[in-house]
TORZA-21895 format. One record per residue (C-alpha): chain; x negated, y negated, z negated. Coordinates in steps of 0.25 Angstrom, whole numbers, always signed. Each point is the difference from the previous one (the first is absolute). Layout:
<nodes>
   unit    east   north      up
      A       X       Y       Z
...
</nodes>
This chain:
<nodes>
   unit    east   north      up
      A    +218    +136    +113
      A      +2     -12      +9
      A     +13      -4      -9
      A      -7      +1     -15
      A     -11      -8      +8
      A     +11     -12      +4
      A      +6      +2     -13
      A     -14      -2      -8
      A      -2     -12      +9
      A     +13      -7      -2
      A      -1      +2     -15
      A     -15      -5      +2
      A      +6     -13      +7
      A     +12      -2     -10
      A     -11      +0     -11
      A      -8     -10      +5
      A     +11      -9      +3
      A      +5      +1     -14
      A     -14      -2      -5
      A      +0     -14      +9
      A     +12      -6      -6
      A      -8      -1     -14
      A     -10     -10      -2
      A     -11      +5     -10
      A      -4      -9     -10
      A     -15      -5      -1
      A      -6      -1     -11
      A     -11     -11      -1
      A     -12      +2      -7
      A      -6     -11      -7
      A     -13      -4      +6
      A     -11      +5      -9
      A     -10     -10      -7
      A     -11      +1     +10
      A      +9      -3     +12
      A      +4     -12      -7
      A     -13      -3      -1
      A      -5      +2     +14
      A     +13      -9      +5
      A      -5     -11     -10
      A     -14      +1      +6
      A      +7      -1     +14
      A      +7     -12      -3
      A     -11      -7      -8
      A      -9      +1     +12
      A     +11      -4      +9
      A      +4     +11      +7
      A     +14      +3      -6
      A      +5      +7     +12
      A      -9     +11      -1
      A      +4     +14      -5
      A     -10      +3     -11
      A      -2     +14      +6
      A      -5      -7     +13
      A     -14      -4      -7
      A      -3     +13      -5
      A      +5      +6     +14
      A     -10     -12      +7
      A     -11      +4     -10
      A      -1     +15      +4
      A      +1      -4     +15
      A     -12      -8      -1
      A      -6     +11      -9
      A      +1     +11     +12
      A      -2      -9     +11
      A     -15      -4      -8
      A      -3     +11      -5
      A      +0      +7     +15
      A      -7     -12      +7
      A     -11      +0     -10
      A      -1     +15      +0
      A      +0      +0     +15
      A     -11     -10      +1
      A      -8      +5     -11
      A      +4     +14      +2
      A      -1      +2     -17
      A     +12      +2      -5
      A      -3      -5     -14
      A      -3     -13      +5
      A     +12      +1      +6
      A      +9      +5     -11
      A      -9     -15      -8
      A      +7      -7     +10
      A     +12      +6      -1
      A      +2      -3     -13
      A      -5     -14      +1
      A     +10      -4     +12
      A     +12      +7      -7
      A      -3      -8     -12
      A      +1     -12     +10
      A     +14      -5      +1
      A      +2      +1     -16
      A     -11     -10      -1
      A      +5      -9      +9
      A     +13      +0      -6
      A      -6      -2     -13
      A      -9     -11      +2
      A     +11      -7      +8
      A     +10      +1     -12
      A     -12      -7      -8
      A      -3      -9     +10
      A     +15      -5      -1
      A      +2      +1     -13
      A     -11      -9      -3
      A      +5     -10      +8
      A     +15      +1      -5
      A      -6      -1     -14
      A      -3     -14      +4
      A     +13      -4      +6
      A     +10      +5      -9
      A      -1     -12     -10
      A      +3      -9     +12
      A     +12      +8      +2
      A      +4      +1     -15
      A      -1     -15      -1
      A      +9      -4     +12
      A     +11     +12      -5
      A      -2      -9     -14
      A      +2     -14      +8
      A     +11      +5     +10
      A      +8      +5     -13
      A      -4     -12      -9
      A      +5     -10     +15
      A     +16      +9      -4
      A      -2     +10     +11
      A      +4     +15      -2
      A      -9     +11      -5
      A      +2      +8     +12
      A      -1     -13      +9
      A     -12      -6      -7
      A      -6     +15      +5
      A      +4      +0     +13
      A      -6     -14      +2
      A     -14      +6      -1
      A      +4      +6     +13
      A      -1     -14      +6
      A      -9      -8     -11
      A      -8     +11      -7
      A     -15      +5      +3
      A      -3      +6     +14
      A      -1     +13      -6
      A     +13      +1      -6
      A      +8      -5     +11
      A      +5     +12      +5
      A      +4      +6     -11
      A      +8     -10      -4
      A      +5      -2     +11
      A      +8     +14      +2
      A      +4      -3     -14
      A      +7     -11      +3
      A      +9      +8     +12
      A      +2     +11      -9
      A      +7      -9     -10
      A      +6      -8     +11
      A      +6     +14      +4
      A      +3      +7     -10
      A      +2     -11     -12
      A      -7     +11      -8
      A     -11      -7      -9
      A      -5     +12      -7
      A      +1     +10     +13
      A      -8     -12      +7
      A     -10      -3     -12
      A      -3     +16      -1
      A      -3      +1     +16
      A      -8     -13      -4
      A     -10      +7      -8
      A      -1     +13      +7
      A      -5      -8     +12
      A     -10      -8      -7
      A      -3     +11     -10
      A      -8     -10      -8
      A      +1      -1     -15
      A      -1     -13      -1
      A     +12      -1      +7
      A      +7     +10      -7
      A      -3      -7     -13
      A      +5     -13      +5
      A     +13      +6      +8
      A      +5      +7     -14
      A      -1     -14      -5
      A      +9      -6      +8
      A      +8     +13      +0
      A      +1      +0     -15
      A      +3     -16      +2
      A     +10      +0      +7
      A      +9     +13      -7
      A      -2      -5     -12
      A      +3     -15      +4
      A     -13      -4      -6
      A      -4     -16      +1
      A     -15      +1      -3
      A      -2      +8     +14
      A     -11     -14      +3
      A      -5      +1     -13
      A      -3     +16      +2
      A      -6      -4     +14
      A      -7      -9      -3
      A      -8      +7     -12
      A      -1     +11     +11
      A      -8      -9     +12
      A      -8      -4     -13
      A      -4     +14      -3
      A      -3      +7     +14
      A     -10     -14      +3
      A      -7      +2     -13
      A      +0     +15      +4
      A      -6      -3     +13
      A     -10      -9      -2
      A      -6     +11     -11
      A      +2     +12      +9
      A      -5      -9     +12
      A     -13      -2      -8
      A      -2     +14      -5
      A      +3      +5     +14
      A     -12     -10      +6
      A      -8      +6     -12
      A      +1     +14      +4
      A      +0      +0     +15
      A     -16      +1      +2
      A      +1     +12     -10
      A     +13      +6     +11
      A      -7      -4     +12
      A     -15      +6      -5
      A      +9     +14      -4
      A      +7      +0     +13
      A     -15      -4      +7
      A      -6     +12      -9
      A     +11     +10      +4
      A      -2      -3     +14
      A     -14      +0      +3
      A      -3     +15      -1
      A     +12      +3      +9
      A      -6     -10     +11
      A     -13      +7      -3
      A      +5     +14      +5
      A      +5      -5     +14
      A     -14      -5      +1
      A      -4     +12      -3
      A      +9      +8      +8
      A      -4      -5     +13
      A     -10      +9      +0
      A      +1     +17      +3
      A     -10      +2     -11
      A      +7      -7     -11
      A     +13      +4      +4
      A      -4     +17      -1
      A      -5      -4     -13
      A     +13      -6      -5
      A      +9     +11      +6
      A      -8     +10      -9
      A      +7      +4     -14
      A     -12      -7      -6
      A      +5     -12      +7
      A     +15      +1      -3
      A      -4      +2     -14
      A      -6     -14      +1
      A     +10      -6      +8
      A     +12      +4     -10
      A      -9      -4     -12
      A      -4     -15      +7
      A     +17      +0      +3
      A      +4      +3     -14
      A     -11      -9      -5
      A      +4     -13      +7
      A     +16      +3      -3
      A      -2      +2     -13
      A      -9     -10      -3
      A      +8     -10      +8
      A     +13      +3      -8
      A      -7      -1     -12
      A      -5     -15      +3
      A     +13      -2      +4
      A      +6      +3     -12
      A     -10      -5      -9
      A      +3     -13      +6
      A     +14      -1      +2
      A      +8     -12      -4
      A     +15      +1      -6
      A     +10      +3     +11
      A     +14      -5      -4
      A     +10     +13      +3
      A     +12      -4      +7
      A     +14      +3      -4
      A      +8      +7     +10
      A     +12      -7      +4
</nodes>
């Protein structure tokens, strides 16, 4: 017994250091469109170096953690699921409104940066010089960016590997449509790259100034929306401070309610939301 046992060993052991002598390939899946998304999201708010699964992860944290401190307190546990829901939502919010926020201001930068690209190139520097000079020159905002462009291609002397890591950091489609100009510029040995800037600063300050105006417009319509949405919800932690109130809401009479205001104020929400969109340019994945 003892000697098929060593011999079953040994075999065991010779196995697995003939398994260890071979590397097995990887195979890389692309990432899917909604991860591309969420990464963009990140970057136009300014988190880049977050993992796009650490905001969901963060949004069910806060979920369970508010959703029990209610439920404790109030001792319903539909109020406490109310709250749940609201706190889980929480951290796409903030990433959202933050990637608007910067967005916004961005959109009033990028012809400032598209004009001194235009004047460094017209002044007989290089396209990839005159970009890493909005490292040092350029609008606050876009420093940084432009700054790790400018080691990249002192490193690697790689101008499209560097414009491509360029645009997945700012993940902006402005950029993206002024980067494949100069990319297209400078394979093709174009001479008209100013020309092409400079109708494109003249297009984004048109553009801005009209978006600019429509989004002043529409902002007493969002903040009314976003008022109306959440008065009713403010409403019911008034109301739950009280026993009486709170056995009502934990009744399935009360839970019928509750989901029917929830869905309510979603979907009306939305549906203003999307009623009232402007354009959005859709950015071109480098």
């Amino acid at each position: 017994m003892m000697p098929a046992l060593a011999g079953i060993a040994l075999g065991l052991g010779l196995l697995l250091v003939w398994l260890s002598a071979w590397e097995v390939p990887r195979r890389e899946r692309p990432p899917s469109a909604r991860a591309l998304r969420a990464a963009d999201r990140l970057a136009q708010a300014g988190l880049p170096g977050i993992d796009p699964r650490a905001v969901p992860a963060a949004g069910a944290a806060a979920g369970l953690v508010a959703g029990g401190v209610v439920a404790a307190t109030t001792g319903a546990l539909a109020v406490g699921l109310c709250a749940a829901l609201g706190a889980a939502w929480a951290p796409h919010a903030y990433v959202s409104a933050r990637a608007r926020s910067r967005r916004g201001r961005l959109r009033g930068v990028w012809p400032d940066a598209v004009d001194l690209v235009r004047s460094g190139v017209r002044a007989g520097l290089s396209l990839p010089e005159a970009l890493a000079e909005l490292g040092e020159r350029g609008p606050e905002e876009l420093r940084p960016a432009f700054v790790e462009f400018g080691e990249d291609y002192r490193a690697s002397g790689r101008f499209d590997a560097s414009v491509e890591a360029l645009q997945r950091r700012l993940a902006d489609p402005v950029a993206d449509r002024m980067l494949s100009a100069v990319r297209l510029a400078r394979d093709v040995g174009g001479t008209d790259v100013g020309r092409v800037l400079d109708a494109l600063s003249s297009h984004l300050r048109d553009e801005g100034r009209t978006r600019a105006e429509l989004e002043a417009r529409q902002s007493w319509t969002v903040n009314a929306a976003r008022l109306a949405v959440a008065a009713p919800w403010v409403l019911l932690a008034m109301l739950a401070s009280r026993p009486s109130n709170v056995e009502a809401f934990d009744s399935p009479g009360g839970v019928i309610v509750l989901a029917g205001g929830a869905a309510a104020c979603v979907g009306a929400y939305r549906l203003m939301r999307y009623l009232g969109r402007l354009p959005v340019d859709e950015r071109t994945h480098a």
